[in-house]
DSSP file (Angstrom, degrees, kcal/mol; ACC not computed):
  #  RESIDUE AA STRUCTURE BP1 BP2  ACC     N-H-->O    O-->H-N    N-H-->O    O-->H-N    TCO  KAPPA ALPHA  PHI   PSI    X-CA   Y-CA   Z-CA
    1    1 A X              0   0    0      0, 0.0     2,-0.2     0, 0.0     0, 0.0   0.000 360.0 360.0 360.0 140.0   90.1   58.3  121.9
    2    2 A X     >> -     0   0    0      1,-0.1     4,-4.4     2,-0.0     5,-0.5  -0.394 360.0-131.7 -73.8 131.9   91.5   55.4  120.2
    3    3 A X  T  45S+     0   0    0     -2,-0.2    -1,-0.1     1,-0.2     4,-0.1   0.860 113.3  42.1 -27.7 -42.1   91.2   55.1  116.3
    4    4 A X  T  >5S+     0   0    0      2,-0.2     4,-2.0     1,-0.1    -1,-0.2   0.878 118.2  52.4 -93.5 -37.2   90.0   51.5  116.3
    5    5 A X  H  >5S+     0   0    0      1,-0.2     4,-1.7     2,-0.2    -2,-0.2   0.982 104.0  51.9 -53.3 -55.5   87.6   52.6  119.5
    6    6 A X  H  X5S+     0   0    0     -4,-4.4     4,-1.0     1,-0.2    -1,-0.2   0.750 115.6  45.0 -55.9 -12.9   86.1   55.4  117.8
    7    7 A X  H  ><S+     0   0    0     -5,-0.5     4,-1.7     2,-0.2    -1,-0.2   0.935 107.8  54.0 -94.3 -39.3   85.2   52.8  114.8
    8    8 A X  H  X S+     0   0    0     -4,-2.0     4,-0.9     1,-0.2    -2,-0.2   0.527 110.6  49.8 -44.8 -27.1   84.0   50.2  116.9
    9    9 A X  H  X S+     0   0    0     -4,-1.7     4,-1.2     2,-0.2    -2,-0.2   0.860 109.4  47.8 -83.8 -65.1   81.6   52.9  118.4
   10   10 A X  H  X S+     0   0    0     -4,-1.0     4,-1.0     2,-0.3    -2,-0.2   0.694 110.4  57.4 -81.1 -46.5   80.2   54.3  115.1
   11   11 A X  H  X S+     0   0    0     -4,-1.7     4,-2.8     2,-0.2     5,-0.3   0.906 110.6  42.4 -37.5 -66.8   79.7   50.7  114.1
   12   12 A X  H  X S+     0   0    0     -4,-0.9     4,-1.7     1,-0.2    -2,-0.3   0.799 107.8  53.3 -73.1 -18.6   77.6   50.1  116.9
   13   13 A X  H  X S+     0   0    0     -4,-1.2     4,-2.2     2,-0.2    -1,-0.2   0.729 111.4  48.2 -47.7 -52.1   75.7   52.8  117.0
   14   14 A X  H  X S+     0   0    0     -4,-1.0     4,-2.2     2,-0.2     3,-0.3   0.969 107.5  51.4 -48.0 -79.2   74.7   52.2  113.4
   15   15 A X  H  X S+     0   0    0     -4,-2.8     4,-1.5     1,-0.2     5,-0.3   0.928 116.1  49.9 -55.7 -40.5   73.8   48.3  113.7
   16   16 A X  H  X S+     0   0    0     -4,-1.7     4,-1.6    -5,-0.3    -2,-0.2   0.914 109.7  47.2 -76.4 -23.3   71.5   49.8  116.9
   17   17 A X  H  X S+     0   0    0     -4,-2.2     4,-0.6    -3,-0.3    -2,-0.2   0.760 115.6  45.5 -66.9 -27.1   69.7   52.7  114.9
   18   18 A X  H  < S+     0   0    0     -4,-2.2    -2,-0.2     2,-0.2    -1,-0.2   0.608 114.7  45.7 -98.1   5.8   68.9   50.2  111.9
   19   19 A X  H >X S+     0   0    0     -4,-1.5     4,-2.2    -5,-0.2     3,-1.2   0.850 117.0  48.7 -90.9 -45.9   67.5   47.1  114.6
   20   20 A X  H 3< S+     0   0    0     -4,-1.6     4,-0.4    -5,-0.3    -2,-0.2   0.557 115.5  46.5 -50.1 -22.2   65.5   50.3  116.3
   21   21 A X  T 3< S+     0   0    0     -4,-0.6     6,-0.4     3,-0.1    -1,-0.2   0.205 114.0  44.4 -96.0   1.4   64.3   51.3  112.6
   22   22 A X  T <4>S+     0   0    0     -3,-1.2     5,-0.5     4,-0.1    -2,-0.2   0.760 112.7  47.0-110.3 -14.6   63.3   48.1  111.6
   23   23 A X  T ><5S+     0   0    0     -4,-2.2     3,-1.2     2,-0.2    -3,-0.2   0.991 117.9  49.3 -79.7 -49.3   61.4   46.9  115.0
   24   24 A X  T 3 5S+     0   0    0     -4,-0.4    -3,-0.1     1,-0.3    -1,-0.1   0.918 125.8  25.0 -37.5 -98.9   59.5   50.7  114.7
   25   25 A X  T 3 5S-     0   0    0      1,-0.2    -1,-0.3    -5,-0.2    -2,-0.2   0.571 111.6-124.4 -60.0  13.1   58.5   50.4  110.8
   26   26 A X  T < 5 +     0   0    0     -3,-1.2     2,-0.4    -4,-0.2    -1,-0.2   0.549  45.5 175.8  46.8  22.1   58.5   46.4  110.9
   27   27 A X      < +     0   0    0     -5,-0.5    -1,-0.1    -6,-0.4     2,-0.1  -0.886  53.8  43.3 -94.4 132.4   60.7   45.4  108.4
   28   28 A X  S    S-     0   0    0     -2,-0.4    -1,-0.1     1,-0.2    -2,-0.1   0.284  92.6-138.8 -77.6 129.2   62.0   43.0  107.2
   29   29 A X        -     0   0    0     -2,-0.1     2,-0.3     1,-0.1    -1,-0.2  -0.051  12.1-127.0 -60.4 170.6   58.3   41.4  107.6
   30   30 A X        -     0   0    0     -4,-0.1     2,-0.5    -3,-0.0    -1,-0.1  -0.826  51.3 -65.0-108.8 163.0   58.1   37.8  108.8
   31   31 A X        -     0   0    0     -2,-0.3    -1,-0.0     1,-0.0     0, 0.0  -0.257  59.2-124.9 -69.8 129.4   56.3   35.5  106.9
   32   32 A X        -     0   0    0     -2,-0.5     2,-0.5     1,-0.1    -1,-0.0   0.231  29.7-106.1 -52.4 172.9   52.2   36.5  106.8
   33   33 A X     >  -     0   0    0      1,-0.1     4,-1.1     0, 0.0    -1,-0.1  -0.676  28.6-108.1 -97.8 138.4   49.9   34.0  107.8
   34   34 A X  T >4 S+     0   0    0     -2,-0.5     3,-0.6     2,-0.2    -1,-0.1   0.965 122.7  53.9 -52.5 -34.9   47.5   32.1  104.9
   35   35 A X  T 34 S+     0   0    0      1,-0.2    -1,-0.2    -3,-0.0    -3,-0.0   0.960 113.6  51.5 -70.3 -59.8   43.9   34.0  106.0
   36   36 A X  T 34 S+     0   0    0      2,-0.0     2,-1.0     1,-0.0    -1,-0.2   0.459  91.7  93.1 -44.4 -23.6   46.5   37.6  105.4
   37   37 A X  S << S-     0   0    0     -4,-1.1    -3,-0.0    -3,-0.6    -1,-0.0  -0.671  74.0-135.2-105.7 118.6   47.6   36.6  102.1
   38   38 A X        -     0   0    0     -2,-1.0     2,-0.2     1,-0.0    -1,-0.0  -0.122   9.3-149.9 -48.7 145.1   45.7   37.8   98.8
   39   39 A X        -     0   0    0      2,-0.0     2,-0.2     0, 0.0    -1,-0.0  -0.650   8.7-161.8-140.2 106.4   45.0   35.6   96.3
   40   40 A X        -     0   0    0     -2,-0.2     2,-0.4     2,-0.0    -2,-0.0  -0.389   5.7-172.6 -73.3 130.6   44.9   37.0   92.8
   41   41 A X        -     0   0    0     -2,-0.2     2,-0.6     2,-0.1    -2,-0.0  -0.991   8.2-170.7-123.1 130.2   43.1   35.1   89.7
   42   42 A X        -     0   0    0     -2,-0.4     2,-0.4     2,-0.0    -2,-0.0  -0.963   5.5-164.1-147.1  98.2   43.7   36.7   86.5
   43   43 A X        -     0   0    0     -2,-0.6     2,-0.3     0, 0.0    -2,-0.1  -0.937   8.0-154.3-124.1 168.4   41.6   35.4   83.2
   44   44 A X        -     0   0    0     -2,-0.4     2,-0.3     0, 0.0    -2,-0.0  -0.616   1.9-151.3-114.2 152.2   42.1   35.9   80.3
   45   45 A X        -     0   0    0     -2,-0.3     2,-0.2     1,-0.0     3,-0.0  -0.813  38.4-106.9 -99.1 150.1   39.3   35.9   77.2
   46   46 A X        -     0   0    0     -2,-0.3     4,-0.1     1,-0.1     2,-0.1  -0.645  36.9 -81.6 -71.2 158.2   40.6   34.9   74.0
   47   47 A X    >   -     0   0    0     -2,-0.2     3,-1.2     1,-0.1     6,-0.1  -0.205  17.2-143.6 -90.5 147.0   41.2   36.8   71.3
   48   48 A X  T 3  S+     0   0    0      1,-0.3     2,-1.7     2,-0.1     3,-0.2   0.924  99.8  55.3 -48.9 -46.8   38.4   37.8   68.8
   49   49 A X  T 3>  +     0   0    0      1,-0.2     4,-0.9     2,-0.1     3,-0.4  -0.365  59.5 141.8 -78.5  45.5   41.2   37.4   65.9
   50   50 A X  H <>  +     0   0    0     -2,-1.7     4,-1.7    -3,-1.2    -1,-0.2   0.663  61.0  64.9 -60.8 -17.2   42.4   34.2   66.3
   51   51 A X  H  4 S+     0   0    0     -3,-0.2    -1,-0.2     2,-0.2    -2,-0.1   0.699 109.4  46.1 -76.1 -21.7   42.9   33.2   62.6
   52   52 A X  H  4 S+     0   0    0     -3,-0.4    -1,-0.1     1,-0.0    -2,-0.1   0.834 112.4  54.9 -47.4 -56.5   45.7   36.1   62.5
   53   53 A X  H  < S+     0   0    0     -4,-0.9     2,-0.3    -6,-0.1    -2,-0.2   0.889  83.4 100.5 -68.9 -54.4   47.0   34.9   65.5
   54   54 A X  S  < S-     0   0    0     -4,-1.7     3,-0.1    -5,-0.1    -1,-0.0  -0.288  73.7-114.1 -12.6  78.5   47.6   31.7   64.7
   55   55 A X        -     0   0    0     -2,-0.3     2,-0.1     1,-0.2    -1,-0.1   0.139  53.3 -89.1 -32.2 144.2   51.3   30.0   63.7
   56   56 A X        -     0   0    0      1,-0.0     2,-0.4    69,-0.0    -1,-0.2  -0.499  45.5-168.6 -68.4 127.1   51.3   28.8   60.2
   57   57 A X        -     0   0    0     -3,-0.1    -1,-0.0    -2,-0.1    -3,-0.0  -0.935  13.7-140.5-131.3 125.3   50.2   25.5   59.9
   58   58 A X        -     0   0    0     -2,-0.4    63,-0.0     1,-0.2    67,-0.0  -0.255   8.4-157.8 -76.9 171.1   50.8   23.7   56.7
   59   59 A X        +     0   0    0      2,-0.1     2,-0.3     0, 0.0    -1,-0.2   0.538  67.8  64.4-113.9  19.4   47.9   21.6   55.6
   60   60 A X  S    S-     0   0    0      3,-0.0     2,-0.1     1,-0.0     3,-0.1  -0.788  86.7-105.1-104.1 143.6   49.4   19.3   53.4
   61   61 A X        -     0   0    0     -2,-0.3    -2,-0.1     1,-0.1     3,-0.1  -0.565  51.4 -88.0 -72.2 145.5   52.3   16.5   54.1
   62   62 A X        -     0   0    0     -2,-0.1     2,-0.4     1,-0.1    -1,-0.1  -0.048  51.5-121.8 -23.3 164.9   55.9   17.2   52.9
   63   63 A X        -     0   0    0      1,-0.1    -1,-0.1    -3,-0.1    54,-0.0  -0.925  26.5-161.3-109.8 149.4   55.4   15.5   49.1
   64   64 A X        +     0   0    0     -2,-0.4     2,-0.2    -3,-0.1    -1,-0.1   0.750  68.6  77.4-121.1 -26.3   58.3   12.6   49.2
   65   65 A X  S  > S-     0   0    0      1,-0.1     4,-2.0     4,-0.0    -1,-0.0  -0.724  83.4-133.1 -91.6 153.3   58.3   12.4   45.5
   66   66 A X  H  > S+     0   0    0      1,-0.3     4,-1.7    -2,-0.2    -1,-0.1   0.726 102.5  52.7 -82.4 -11.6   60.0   15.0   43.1
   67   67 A X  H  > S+     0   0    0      2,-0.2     4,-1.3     1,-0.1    -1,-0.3   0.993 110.8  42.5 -43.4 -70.6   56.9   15.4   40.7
   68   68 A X  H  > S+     0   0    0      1,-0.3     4,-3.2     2,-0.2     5,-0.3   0.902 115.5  52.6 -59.4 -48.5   54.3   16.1   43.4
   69   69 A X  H  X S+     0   0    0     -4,-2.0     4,-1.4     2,-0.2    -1,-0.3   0.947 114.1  46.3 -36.8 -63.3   57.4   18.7   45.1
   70   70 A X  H >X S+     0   0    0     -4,-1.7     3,-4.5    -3,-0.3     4,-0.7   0.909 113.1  49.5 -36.4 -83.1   57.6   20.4   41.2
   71   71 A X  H 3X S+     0   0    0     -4,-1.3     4,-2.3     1,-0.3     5,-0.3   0.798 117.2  40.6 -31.2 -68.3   53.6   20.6   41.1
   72   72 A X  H 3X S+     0   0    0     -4,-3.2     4,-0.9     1,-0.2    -1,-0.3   0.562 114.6  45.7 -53.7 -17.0   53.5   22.2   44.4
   73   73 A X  H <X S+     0   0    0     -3,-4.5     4,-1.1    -4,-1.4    -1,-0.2   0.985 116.4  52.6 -91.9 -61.3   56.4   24.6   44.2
   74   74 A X  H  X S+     0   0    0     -4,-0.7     4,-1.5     1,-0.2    -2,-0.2   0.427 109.7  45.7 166.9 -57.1   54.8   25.4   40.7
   75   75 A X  H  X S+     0   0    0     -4,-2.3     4,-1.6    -5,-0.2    -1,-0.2   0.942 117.9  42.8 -56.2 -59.0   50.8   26.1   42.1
   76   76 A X  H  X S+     0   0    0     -4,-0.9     4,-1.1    -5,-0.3    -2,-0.2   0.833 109.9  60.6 -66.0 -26.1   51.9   28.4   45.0
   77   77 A X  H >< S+     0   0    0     -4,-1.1     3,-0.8     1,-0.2     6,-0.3   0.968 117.1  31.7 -50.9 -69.0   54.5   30.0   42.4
   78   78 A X  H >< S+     0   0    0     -4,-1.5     3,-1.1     1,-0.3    -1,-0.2   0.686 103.5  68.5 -63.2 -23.5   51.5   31.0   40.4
   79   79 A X  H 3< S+     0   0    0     -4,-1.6    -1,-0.3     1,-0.3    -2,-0.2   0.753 114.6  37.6 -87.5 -33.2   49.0   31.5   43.2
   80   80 A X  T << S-     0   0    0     -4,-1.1    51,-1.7    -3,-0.8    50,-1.5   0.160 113.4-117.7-116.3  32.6   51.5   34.8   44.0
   81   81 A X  S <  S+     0   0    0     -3,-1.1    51,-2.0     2,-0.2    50,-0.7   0.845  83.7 115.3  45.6  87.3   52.3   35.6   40.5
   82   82 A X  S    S+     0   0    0      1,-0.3     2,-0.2    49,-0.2    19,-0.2  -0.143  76.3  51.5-159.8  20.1   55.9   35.0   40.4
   83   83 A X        +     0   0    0     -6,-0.3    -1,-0.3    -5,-0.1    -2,-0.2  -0.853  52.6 171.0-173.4 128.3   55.4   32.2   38.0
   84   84 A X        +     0   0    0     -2,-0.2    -1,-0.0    -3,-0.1    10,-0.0   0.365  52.5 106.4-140.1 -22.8   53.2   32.4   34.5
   85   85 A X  S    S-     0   0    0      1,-0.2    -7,-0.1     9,-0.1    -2,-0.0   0.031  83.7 -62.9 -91.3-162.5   54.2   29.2   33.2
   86   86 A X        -     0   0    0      1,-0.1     2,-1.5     2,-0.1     3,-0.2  -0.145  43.8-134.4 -77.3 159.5   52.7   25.7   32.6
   87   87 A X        +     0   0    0      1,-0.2    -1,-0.1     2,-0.1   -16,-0.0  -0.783  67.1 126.0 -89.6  98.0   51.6   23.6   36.3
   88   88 A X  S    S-     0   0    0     -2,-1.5    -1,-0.2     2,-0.2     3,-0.1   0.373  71.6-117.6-152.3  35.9   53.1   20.8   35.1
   89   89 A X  S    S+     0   0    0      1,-0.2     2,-0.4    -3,-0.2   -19,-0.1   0.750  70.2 110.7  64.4  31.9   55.7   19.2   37.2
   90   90 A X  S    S-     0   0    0    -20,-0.1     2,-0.7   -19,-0.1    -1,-0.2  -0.834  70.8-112.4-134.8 171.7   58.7   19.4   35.4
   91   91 A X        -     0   0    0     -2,-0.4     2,-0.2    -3,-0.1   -21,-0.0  -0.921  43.7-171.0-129.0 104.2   61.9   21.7   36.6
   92   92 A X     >  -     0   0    0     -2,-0.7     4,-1.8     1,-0.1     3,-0.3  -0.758  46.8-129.4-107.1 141.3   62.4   24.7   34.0
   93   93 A X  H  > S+     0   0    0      1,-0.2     4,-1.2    -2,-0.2    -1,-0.1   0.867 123.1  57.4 -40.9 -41.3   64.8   27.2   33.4
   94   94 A X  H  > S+     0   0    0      1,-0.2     4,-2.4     2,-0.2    -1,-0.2   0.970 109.8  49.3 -69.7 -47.1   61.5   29.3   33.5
   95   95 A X  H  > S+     0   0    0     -3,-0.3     4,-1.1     2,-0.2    -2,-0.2   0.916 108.3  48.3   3.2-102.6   61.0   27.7   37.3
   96   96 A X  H  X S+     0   0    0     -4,-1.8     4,-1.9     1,-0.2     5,-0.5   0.962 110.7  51.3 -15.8 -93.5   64.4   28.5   38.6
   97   97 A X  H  X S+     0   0    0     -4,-1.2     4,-1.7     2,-0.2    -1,-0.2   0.773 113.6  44.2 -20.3 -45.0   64.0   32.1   37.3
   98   98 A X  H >X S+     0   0    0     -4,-2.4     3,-2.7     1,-0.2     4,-1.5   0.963 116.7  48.9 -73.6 -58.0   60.2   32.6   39.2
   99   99 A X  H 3X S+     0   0    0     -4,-1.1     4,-1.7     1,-0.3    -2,-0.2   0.735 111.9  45.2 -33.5 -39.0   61.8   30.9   42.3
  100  100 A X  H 3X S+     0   0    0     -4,-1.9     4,-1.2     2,-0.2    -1,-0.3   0.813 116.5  49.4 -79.0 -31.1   65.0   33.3   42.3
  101  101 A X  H <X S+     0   0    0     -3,-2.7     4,-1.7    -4,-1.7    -2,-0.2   0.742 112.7  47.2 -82.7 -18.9   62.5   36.4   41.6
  102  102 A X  H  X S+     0   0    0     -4,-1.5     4,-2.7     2,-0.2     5,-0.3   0.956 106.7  55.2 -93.0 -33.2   60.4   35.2   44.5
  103  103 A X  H  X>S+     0   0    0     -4,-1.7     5,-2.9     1,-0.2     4,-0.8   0.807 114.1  43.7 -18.3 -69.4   63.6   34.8   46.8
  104  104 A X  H ><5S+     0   0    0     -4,-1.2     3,-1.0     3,-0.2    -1,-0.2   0.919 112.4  49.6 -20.6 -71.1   64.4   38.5   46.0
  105  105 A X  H 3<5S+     0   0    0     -4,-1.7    -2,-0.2     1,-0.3    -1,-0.2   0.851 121.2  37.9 -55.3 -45.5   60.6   39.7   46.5
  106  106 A X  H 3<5S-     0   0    0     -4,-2.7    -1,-0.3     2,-0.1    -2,-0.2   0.556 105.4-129.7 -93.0 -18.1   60.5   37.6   50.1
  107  107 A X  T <<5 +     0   0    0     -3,-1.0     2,-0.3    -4,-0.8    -3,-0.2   0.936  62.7 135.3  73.3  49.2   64.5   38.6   51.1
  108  108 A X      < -     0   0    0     -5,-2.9     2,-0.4    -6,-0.2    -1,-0.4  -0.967  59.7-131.4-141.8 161.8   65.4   34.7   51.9
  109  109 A X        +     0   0    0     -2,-0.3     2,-0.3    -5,-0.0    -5,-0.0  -0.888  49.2 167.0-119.8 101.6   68.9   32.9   50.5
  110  110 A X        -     0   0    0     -2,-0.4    -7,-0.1   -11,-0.1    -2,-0.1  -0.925  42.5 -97.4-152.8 133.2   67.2   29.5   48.9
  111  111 A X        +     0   0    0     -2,-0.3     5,-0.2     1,-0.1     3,-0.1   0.174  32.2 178.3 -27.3 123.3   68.3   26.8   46.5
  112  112 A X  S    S+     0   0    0      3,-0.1    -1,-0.1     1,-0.1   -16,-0.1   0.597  70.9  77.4-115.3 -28.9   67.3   27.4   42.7
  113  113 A X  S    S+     0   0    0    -17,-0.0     2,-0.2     1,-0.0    -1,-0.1   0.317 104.4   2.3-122.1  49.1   69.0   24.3   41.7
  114  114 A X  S    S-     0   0    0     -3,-0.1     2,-0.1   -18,-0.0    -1,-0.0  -0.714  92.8 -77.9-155.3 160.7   66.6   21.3   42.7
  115  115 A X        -     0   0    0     -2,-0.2     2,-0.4   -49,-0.1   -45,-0.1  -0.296  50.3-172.9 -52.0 117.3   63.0   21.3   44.4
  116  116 A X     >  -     0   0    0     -5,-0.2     4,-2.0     1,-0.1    -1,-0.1  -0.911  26.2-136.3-126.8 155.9   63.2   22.0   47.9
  117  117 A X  H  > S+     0   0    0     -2,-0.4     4,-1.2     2,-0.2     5,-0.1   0.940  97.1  65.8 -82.4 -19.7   60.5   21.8   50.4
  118  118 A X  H >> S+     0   0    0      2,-0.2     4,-5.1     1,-0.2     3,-2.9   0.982  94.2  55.6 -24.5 -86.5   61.3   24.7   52.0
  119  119 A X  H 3> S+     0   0    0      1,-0.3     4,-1.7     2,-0.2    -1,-0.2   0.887 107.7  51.0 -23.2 -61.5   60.6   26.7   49.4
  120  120 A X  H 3X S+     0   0    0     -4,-2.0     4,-1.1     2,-0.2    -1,-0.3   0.695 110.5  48.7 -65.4 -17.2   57.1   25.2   49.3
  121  121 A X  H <X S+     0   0    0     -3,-2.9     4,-1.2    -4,-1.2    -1,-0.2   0.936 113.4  51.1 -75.7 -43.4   56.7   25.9   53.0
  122  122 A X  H  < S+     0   0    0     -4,-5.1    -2,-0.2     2,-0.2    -3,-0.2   0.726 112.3  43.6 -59.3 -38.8   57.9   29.3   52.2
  123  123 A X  H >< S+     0   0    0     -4,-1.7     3,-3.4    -5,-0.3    -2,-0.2   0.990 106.9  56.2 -55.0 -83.4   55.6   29.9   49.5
  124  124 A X  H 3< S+     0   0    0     -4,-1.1    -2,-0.2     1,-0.2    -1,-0.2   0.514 106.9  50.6 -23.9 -43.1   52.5   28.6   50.9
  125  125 A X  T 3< S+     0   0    0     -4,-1.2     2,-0.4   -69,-0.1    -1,-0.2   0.261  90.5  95.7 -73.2   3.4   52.7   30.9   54.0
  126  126 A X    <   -     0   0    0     -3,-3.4     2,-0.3     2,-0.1     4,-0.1  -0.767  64.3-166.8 -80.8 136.7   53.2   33.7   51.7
  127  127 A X        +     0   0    0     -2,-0.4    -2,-0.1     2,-0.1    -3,-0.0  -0.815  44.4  17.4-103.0 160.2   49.6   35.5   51.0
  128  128 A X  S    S-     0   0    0     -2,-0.3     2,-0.7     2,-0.0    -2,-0.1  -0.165 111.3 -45.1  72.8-166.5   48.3   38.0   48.5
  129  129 A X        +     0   0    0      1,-0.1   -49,-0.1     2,-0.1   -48,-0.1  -0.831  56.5 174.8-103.9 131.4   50.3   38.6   45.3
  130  130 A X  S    S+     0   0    0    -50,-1.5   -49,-0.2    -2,-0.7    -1,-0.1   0.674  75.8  30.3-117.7 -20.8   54.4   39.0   46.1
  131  131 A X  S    S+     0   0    0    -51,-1.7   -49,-0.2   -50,-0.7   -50,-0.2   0.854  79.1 148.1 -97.9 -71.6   56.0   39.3   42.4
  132  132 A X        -     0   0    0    -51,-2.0     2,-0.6   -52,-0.4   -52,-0.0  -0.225  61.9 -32.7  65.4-165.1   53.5   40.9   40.1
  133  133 A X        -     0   0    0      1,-0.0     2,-0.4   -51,-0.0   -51,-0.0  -0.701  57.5-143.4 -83.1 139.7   54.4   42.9   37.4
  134  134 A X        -     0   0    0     -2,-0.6     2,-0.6     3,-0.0     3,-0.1  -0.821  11.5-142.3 -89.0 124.5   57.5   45.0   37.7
  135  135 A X        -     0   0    0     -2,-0.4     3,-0.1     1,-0.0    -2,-0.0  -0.914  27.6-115.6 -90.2 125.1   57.6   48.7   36.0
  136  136 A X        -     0   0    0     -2,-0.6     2,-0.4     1,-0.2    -1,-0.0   0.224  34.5 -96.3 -36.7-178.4   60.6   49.6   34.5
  137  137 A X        -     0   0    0     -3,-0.1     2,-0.5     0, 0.0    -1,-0.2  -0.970  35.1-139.5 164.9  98.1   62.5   52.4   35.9
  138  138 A X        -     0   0    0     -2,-0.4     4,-0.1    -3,-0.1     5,-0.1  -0.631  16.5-118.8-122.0 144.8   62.1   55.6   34.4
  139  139 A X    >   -     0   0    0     -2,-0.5     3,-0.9     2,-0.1    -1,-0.1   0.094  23.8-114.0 -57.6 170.7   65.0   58.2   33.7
  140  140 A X  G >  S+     0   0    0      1,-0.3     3,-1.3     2,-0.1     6,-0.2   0.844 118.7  51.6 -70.5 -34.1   65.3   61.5   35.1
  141  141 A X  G 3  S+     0   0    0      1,-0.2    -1,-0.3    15,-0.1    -2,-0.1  -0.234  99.0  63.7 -98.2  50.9   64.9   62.8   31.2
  142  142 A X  G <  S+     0   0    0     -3,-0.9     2,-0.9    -4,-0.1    -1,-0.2  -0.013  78.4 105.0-118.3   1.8   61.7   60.8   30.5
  143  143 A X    <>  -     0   0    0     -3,-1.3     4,-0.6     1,-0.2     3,-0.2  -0.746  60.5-156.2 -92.7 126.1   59.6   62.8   33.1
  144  144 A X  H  > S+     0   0    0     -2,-0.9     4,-1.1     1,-0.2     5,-0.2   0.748  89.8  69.9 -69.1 -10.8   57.4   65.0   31.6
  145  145 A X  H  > S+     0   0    0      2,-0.2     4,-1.2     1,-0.2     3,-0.5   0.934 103.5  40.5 -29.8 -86.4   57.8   66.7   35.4
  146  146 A X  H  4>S+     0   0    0      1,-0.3     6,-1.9     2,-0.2     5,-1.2   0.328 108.5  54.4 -72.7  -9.1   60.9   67.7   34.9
  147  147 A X  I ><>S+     0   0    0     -4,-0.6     3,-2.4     4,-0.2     5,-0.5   0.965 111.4  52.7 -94.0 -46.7   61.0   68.9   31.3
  148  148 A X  I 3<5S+     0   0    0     -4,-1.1    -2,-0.2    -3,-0.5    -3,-0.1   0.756 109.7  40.7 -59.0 -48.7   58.2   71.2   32.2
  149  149 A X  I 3<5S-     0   0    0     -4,-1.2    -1,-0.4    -5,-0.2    -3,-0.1   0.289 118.3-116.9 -80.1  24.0   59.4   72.6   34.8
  150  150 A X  I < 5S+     0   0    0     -3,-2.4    -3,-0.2    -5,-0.2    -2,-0.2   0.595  78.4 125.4  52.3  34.9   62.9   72.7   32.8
  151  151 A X  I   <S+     0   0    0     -5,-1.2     2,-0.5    -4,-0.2    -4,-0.2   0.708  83.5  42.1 -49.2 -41.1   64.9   70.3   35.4
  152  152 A X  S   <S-     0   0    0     -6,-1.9    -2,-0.1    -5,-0.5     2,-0.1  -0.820  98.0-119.6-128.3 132.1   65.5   68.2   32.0
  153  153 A X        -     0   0    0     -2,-0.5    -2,-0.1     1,-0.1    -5,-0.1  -0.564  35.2-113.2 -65.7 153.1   66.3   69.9   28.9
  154  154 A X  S    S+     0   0    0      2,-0.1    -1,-0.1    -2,-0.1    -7,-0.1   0.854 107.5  74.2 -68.4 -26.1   63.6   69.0   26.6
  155  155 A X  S    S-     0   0    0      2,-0.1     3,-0.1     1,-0.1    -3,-0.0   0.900 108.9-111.4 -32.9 -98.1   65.9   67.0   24.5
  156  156 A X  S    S+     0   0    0      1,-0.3     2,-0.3    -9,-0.0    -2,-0.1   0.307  79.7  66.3 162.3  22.4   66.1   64.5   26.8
  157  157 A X  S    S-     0   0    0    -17,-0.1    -1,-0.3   -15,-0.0     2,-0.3  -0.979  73.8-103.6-147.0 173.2   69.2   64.2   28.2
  158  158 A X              0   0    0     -2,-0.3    -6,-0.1     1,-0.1   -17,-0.0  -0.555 360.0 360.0 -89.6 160.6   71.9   66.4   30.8
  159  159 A X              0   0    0     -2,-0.3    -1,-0.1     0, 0.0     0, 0.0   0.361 360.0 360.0-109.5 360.0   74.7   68.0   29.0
């Protein structure tokens, strides 16, 4: 038997076992008829906790003058304790500084040196307290832990 016969053969043979396995199991289907065809309706309830859910929306306009910007950066500053000083519109060293600690607290790269509204957006969609008081950072030789269980010489320091 010829090469190219014997291929031609195996080929056809093939293409008649998969038209004889699709007429048998009926596949590929033809398209159903509309009374045959499901029709699924899927609702949905809303959720009890929609005020959660809900994108931040502010409720104030941008402020277009740099007073009102100050005041506002200046409230929200205080309203998350990251800012102690007076509400009184004016752009302070003392400012800057809460704006640069609250930058840190919130992990966002933002402008310390003029009023931006950003900031105020950013602020205002913060909740709760984010600066607060900071506790210092206490050394290995100032825990009474660790001099008791004699970690730390009781002098205070390693040798």
């Amino acid at each position: 038997m010829d090469h190219v016969l014997g291929h031609q053969l195996i080929l056809v043979a093939s293409a008649a076992a998969i038209f004889a396995l699709s007429f048998i199991t009926g596949l590929p289907a033809g398209p159903s008829s509309p009374d045959k065809e499901a029709t699924a309706v899927l609702v949905v309830a809303p959720r009890a906790d929609t005020s959660r859910s809900q994108a931040y929306a502010p409720a104030n306009p941008v402020p277009r003058d740099r007073e009102t910007l100050i005041l506002g950066i200046q409230r929200q500053l205080k309203r998350l304790s990251c800012y102690d000083g007076a509400v009184d519109g004016k752009w302070t060293p003392q400012l800057r500084a809460a704006i640069k600690v609250f930058a840190d607290q919130v992990n966002a790269k933002l402008p310390v040196d003029r009023p931006d509204y950003i900031l105020l957006r950013l602020a205002e969609a913060h909740e709760g307290r984010v600066c607060g008081a900071v506790r210092p950072k206490t050394s290995p030789s100032s825990s009474p832990s660790l001099v008791r269980e004699g970690r730390v010489p009781a002098g205070g320091g390693y040798r």
